[in-house]
C-alpha positions as CSV (number, residue, x, y, z in Angstrom):
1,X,-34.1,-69.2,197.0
2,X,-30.2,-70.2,196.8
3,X,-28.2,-69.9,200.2
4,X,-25.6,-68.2,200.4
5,X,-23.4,-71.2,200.3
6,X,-24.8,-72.7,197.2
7,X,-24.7,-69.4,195.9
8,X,-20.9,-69.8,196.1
9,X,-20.2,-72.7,195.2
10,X,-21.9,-72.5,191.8
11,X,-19.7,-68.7,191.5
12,X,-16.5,-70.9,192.1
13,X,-17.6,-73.8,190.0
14,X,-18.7,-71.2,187.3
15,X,-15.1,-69.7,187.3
16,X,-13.7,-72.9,187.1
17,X,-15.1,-74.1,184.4
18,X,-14.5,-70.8,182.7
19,X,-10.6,-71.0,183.3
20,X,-10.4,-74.7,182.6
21,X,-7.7,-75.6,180.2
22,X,-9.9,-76.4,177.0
23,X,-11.0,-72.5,177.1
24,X,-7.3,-71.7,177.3
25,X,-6.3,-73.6,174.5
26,X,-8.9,-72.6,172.3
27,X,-7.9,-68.8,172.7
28,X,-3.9,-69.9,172.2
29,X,-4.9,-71.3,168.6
30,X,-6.5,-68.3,167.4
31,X,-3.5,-66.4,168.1
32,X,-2.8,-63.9,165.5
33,X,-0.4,-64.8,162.4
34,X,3.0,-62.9,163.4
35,X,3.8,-61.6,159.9
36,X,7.4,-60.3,158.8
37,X,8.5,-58.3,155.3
38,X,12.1,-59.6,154.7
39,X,14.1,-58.4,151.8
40,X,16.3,-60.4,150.7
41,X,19.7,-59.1,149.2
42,X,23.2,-60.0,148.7
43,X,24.4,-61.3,151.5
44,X,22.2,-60.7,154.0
45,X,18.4,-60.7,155.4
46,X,17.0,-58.2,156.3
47,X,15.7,-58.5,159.4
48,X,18.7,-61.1,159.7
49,X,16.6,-62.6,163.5
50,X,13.3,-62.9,163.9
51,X,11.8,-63.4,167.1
52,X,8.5,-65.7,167.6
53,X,7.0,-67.2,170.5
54,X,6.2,-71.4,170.4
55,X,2.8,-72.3,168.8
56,X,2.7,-69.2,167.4
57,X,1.8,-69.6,163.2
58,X,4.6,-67.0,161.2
59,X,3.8,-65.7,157.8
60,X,7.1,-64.9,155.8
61,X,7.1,-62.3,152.7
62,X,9.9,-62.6,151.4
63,X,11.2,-59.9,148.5
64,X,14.3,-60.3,146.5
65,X,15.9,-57.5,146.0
66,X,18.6,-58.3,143.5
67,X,20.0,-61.9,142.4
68,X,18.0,-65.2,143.0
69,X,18.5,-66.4,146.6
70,X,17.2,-69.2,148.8
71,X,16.0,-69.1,151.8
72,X,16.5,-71.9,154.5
73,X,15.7,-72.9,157.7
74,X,17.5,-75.0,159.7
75,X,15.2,-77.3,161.7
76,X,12.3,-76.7,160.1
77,X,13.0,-78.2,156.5
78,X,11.5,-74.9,155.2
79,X,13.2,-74.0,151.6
80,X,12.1,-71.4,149.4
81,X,14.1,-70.0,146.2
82,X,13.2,-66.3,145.4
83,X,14.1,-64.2,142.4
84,X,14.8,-60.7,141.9
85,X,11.8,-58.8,142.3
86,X,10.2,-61.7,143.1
87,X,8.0,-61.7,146.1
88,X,7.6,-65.0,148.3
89,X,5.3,-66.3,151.2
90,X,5.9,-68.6,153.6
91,X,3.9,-69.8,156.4
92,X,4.6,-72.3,158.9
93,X,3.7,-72.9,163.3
94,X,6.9,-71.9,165.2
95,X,6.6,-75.3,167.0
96,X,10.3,-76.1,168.2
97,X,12.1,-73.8,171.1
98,X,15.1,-72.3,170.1
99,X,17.4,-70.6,168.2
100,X,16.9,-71.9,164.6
101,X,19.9,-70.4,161.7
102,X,18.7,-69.2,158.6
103,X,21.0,-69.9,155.2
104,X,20.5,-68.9,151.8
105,X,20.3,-72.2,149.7
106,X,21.5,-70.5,146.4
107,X,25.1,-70.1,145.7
108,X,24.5,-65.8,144.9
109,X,28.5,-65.0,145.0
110,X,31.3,-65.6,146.7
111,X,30.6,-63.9,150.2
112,X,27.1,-66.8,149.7
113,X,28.5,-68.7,153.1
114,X,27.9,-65.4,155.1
115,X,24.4,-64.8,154.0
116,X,22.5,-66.0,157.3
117,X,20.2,-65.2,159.7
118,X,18.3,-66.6,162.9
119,X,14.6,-67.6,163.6
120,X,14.7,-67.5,167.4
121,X,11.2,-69.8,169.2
122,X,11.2,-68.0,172.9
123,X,9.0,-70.3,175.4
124,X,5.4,-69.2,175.6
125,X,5.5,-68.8,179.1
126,X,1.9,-66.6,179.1
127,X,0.1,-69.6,177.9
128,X,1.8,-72.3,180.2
129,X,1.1,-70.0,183.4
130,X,-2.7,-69.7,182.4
131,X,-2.6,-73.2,181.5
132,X,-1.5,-73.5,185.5
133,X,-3.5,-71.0,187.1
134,X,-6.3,-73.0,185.3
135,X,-5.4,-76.1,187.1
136,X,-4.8,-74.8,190.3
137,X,-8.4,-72.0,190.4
138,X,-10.8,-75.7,191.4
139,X,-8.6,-76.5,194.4
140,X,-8.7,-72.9,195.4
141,X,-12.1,-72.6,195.3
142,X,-12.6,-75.7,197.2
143,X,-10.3,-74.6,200.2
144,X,-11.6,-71.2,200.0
145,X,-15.5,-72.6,200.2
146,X,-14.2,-75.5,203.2
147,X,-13.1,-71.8,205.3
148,X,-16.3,-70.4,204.2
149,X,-18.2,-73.9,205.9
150,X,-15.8,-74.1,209.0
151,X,-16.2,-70.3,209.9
152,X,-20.2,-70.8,209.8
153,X,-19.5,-74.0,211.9
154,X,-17.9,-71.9,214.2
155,X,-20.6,-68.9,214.2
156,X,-23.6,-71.8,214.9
């Protein structure tokens, strides 16, 4: 029969293990695919900013909606050229931070230099905080079990 002590430490090594880093990083890269619908149309995007998170893999339908346009991200060397009623995807990992501009790589008129948008990458701060919490739950659970040890020492 386990003492209670053993008991323990095999419940803290247990969760341990469970919160180690490699379990954490397998659940980031099954993330879901963050999908957006934009139309594209004279002049402008529409949404004109999308908003991912890092490591996160974007899927792009893009629709155009009258003339042939391009669409361009800076950054990312992503280029795409969609006609009208034309219906495009585009699928990529969001794996630079930052605020990334959009352009449309067709000349489609004259007003063609305003037609932009913006990909904003935000930090994935959920994933970096498990990815420390992981780290840190082994060193808790050894302090936590050396109190456990000293407070019987001082109960014998």
């Amino acid at each position: 029969m386990l003492k209670r002590r053993d008991f323990l430490k095999t419940m803290f090594f247990g969760a341990a293990v469970a919160a180690s880093p490699a379990g954490v990083l397998a659940k980031a890269g099954d993330a879901d695919v963050k999908e957006f619908h934009i139309k594209l149309s004279r002049y402008s995007y529409s949404p004109s900013t999308i908003r991912v998170k890092q490591g996160d893999r974007v899927r792009l339908i893009l629709e155009g909606m009258d003339l042939e346009h391009g669409f361009y991200i800076d950054g990312y060397d992503l280029n795409v050229t969609v006609r009208h009623a034309e219906q495009k995807t585009l699928e990529f990992v969001a794996d630079k931070q930052g605020a990334f501009k959009i352009r449309c790589s067709v000349v489609c008129g004259p007003m063609h230099p305003f037609m932009t948008g913006k990909l904003v990458v935000e930090p994935n701060t959920p994933f970096w905080t498990a990815i420390a919490l992981s780290m840190l739950t082994p060193f808790a659970a050894l302090i936590f079990m050396r109190m456990l040890d000293r407070r019987r020492d001082d109960g014998d």
